[in-house]
VOPAGU-2260 file (C-alpha; in pm, 1 decimal, decimal comma):
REM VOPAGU-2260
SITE   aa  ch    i         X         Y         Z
SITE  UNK   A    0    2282,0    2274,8    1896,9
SITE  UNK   A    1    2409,2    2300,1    1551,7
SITE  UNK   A    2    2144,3    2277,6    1262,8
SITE  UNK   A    3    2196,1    2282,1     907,9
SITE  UNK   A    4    2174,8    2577,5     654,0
SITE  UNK   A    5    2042,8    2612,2     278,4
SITE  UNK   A    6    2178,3    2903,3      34,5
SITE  UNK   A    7    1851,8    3070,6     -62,9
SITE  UNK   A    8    1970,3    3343,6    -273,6
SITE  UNK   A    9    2343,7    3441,2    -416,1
SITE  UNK   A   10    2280,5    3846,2    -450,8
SITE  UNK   A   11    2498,2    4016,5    -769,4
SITE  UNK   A   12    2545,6    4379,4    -783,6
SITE  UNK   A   13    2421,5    4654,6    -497,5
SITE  UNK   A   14    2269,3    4541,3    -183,5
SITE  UNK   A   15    2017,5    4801,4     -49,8
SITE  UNK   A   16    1969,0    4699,9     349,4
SITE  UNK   A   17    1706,7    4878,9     391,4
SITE  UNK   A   18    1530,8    4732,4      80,9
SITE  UNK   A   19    1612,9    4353,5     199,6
SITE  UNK   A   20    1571,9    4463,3     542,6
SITE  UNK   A   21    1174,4    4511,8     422,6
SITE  UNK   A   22    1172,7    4220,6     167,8
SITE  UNK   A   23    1227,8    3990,0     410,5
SITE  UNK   A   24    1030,4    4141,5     743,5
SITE  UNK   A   25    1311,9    4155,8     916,6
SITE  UNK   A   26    1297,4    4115,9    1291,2
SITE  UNK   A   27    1650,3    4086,0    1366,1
SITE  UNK   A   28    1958,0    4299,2    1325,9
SITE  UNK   A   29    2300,9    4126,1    1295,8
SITE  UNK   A   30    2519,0    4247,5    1543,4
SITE  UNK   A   31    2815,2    3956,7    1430,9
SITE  UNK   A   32    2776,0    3772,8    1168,8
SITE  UNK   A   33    2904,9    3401,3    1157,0
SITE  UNK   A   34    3237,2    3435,7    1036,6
SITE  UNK   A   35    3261,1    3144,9     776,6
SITE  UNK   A   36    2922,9    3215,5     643,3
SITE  UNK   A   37    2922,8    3302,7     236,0
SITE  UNK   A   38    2921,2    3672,1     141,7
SITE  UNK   A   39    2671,3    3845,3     -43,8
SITE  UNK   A   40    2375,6    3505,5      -1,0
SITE  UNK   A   41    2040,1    3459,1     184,6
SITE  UNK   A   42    2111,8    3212,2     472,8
SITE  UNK   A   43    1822,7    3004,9     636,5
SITE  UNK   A   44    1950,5    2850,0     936,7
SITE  UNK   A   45    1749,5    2573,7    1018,0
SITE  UNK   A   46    1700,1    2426,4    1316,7
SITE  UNK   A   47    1902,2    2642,5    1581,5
SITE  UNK   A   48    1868,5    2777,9    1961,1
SITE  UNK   A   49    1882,8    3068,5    2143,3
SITE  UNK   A   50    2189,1    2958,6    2351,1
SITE  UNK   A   51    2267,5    3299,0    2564,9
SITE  UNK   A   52    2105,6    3636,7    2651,4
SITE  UNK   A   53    2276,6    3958,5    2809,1
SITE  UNK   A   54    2172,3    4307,0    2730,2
SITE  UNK   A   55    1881,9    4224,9    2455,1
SITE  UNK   A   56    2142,4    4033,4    2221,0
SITE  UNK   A   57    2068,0    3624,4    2180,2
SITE  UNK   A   58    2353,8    3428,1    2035,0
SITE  UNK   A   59    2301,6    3124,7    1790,3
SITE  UNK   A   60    2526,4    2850,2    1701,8
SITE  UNK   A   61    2497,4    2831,7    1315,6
SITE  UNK   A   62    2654,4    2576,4    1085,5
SITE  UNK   A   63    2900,6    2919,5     984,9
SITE  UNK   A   64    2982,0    2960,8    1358,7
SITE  UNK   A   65    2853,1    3201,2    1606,9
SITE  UNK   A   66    2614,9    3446,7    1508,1
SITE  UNK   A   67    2477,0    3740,0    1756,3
SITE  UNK   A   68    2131,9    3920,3    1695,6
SITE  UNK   A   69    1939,2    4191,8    1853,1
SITE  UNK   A   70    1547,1    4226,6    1821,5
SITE  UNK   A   71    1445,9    4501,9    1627,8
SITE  UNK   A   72    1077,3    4585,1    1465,3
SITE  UNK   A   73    1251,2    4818,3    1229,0
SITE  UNK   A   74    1190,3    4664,3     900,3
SITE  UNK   A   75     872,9    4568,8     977,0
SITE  UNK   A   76     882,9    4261,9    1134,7
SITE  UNK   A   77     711,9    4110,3    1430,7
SITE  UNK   A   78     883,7    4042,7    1772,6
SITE  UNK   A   79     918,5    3702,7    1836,5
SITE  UNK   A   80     934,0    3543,0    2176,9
SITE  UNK   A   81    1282,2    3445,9    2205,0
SITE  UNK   A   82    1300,6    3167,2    2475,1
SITE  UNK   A   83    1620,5    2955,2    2514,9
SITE  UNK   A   84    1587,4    2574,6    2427,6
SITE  UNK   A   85    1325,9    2637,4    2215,8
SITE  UNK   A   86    1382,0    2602,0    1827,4
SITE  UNK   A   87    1423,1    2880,7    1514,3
SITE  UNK   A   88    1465,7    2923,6    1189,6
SITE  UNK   A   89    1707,2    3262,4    1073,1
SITE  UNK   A   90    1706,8    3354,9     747,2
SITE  UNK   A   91    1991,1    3619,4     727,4
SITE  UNK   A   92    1970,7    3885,1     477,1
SITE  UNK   A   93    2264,3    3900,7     164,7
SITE  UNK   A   94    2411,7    4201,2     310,3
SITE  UNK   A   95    2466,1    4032,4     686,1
SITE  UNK   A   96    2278,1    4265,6     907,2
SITE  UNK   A   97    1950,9    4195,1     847,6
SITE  UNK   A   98    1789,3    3867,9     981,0
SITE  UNK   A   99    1437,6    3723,0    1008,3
SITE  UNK   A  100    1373,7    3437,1    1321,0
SITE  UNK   A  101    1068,3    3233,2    1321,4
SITE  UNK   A  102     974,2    2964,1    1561,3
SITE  UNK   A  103     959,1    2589,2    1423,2
């Protein structure tokens, strides 16, 4: 399942991961980014599914193309539940390696 995607945010100038990594409570980090996908913007993905699990990394199907992610509490962020059918919302970080899932 493909969803749709909204710009939130065109970032100018330095990108600080660690900073957006905590600005947005990240729970995710990118491991490949969807390769179409806009440099240097905030991405909300909107709806998508978990489609595939092996070794702790989920893959999505984005509107950008195939994005992988790996759960990590580093920034802040709370694990979520990752279950496969079910739906999320990813809002990826400007820098690409930062990511924050929710459930819908």
């Amino acid at each position: 399942m493909t969803g749709g995607y909204q710009v939130i945010h065109r970032a100018v100038g330095y990108i600080d991961q660690d900073d957006e990594g905590h600005d947005i409570r990240a729970n995710l980090l990118v491991v490949a980014r969807p390769p179409s996908a806009p440099p240097r913007c905030e991405i909300m993905y909107a709806p998508v599914q978990a489609s595939d699990v092996y070794s702790g990394i989920w893959r999505f199907e984005t509107a950008h193309g195939e994005m992988r992610v790996r759960q990590s509490t580093l920034y802040g962020g709370r694990r979520v539940a990752v279950e496969q059918g079910k739906s999320y919302s990813i809002l990826m970080g400007a820098s690409g390696r930062t990511a924050r899932i929710d459930p819908i």
